[in-house]
DRENDO-1510 file (C-alpha; in Angstrom, 1 decimal, always signed):
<recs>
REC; n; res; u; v; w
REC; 1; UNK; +4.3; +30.0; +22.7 .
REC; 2; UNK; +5.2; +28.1; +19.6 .
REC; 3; UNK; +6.8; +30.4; +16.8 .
REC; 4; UNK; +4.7; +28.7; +14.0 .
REC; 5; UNK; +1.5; +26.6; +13.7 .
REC; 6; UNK; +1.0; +24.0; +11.4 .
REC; 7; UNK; -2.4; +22.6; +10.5 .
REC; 8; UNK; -2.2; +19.1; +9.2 .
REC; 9; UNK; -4.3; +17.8; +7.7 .
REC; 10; UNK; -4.7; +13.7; +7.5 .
REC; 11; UNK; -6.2; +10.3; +6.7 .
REC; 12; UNK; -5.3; +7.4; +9.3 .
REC; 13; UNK; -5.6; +5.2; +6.0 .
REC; 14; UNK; -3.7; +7.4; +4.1 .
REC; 15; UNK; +0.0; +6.0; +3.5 .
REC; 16; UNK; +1.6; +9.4; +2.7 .
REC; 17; UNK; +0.0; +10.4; +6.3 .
REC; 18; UNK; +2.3; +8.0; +7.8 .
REC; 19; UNK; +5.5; +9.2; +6.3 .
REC; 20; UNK; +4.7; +12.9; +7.2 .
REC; 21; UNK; +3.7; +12.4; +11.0 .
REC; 22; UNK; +6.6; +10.6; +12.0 .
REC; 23; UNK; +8.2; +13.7; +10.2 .
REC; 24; UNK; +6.4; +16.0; +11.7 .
REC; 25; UNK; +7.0; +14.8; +15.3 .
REC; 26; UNK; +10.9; +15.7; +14.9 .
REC; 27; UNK; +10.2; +18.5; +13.5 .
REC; 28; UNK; +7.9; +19.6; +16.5 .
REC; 29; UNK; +11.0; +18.5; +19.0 .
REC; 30; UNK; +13.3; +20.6; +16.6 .
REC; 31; UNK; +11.4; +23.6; +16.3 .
REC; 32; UNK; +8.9; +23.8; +19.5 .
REC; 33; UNK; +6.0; +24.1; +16.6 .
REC; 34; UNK; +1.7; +24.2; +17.7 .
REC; 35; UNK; +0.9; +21.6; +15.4 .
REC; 36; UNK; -3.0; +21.0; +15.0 .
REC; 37; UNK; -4.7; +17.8; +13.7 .
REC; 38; UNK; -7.2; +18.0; +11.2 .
REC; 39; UNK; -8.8; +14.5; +10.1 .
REC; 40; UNK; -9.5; +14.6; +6.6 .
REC; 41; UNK; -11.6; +11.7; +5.5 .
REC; 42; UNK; -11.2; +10.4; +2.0 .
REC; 43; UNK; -13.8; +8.1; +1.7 .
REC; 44; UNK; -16.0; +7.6; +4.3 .
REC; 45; UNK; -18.0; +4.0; +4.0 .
REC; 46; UNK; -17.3; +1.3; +1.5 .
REC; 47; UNK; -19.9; +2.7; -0.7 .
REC; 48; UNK; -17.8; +5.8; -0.9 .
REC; 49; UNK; -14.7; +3.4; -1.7 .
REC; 50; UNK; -16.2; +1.4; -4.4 .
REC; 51; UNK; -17.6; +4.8; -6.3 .
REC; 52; UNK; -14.2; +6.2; -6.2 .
REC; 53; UNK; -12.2; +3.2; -7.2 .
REC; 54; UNK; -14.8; +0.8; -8.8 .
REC; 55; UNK; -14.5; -1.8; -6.4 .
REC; 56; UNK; -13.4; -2.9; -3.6 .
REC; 57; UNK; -10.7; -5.2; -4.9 .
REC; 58; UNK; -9.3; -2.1; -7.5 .
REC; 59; UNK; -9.9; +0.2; -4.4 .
REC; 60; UNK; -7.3; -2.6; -2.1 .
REC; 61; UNK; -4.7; -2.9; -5.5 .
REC; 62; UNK; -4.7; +1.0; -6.2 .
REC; 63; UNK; -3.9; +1.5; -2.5 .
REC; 64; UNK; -1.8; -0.9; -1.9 .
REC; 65; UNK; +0.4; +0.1; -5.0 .
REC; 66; UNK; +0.2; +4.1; -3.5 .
REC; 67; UNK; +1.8; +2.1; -0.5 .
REC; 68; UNK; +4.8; +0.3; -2.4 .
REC; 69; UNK; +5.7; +4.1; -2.9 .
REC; 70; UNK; +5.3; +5.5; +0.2 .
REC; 71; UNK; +7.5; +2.7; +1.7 .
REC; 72; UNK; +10.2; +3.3; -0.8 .
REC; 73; UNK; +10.9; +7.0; +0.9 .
REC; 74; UNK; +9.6; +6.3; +4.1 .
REC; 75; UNK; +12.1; +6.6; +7.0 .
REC; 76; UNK; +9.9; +3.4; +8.3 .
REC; 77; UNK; +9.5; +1.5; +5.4 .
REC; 78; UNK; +9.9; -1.9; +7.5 .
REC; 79; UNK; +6.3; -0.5; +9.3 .
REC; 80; UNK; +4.7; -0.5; +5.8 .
REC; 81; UNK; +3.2; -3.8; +5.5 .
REC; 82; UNK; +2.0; -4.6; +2.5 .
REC; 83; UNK; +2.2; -8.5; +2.3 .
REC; 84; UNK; -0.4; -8.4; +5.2 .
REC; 85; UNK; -2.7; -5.7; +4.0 .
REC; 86; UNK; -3.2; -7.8; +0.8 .
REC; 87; UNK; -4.5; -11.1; +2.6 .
REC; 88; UNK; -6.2; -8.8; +5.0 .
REC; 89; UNK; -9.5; -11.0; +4.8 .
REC; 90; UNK; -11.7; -7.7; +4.8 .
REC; 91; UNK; -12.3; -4.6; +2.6 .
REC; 92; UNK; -9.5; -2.2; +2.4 .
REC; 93; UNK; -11.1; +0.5; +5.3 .
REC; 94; UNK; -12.6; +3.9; +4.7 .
REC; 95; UNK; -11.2; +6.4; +7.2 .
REC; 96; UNK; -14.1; +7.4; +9.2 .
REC; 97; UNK; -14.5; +5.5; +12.1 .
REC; 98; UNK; -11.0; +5.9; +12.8 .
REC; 99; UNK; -11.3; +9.4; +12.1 .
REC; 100; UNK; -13.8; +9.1; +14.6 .
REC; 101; UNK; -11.8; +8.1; +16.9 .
REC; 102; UNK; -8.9; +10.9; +16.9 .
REC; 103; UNK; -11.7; +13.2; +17.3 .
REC; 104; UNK; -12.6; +11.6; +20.5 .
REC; 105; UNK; -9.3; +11.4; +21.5 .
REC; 106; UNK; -8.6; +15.2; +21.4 .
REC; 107; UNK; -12.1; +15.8; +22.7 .
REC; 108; UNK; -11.1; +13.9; +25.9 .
REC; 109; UNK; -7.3; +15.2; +26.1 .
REC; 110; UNK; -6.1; +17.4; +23.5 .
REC; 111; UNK; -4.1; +17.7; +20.5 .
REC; 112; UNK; -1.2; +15.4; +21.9 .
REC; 113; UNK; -4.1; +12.9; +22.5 .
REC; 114; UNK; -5.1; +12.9; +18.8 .
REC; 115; UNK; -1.6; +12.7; +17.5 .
REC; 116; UNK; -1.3; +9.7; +19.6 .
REC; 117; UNK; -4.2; +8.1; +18.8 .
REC; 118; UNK; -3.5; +8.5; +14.9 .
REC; 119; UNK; -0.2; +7.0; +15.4 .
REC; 120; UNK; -1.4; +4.3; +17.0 .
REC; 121; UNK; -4.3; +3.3; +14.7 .
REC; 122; UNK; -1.7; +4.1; +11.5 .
REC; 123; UNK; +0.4; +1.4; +12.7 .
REC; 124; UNK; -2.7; -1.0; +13.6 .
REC; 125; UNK; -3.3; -0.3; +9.7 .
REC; 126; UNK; +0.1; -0.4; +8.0 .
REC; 127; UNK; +1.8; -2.5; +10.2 .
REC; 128; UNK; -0.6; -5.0; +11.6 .
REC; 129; UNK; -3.2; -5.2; +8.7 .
REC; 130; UNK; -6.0; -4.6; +11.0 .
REC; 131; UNK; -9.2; -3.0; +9.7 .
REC; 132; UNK; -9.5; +0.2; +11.6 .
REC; 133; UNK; -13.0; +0.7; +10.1 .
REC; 134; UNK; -14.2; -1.8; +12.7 .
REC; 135; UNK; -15.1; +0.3; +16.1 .
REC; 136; UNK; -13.4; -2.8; +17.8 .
REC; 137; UNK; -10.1; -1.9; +16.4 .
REC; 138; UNK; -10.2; +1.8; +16.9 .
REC; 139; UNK; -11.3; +0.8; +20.7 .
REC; 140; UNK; -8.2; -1.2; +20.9 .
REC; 141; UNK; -6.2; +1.4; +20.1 .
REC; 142; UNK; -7.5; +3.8; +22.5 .
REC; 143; UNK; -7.1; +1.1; +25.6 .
REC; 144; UNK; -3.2; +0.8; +24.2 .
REC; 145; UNK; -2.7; +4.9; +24.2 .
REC; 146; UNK; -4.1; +4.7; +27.6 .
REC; 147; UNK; -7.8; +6.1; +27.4 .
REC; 148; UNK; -10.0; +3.7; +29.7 .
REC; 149; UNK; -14.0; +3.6; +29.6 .
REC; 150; UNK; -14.1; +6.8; +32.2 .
REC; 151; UNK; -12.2; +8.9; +29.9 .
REC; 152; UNK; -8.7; +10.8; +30.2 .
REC; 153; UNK; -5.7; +9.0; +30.0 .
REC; 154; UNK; -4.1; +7.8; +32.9 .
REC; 155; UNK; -7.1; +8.8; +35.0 .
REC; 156; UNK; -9.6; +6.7; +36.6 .
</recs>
């Protein structure tokens, strides 16, 4: 049994997320910790985003500029993509439908399942400039950490 638990709580659009779960994960290795994932949604539709930042060009800017900071103390700043995220040719994304989707994946497998699945749709986000408030993308994502239509991973 772990020693400590750790809830943590995160945003797969959130930059500073990023930074902390690669973190995280060698601290787990180091430690033996019970780490639960706690998806924290900071704006949840593009109605959400333009209330909080006024649009949503000032809402992609603001971000992107929070990025630029992140990737200077990240320990993967070369997975911080911000070239890409600016000629994105949609609205920066809200974080639910990826949210969403971490849910699902700890429904179906567990908390490893929705640490994966974060991971995985963080780096569709930061370091592939896709919009992960598209249920296509988040889909994707599930197919590469090995969820299939039935369900569990690496069951059929």
């Amino acid at each position: 049994m772990a020693a400590l638990t750790i809830d943590f709580f995160h945003d797969v659009v959130c930059c500073w997320c990023f930074n902390i779960s690669s973190r995280m994960r060698e601290l787990d290795v180091e430690f033996d910790l019970d780490i639960r994932h706690r998806t924290f949604v900071l704006q949840a539709s593009r109605a959400e985003m333009v209330a909080r930042w006024g649009s949503s060009e000032d809402a992609r800017e603001t971000i992107l500029g929070h990025w630029a900071v992140c990737r200077r103390v990240s320990d993967r700043p070369e997975l911080v993509d911000i070239d890409a995220m600016q000629a994105a040719p949609f609205d920066y994304p809200h974080g639910l439908t990826a949210a969403l989707g971490c849910k699902a994946a700890e429904r179906l497998d567990g908390q490893a399942a929705h640490w994966d699945m974060f991971d995985r749709l963080q780096r569709a986000h930061l370091a592939e400039a896709r919009n992960v408030a598209d249920p296509a993308t988040v889909l994707h994502a599930a197919r590469e950490v090995g969820f299939e239509a039935c369900g569990l991973r690496g069951h059929s």
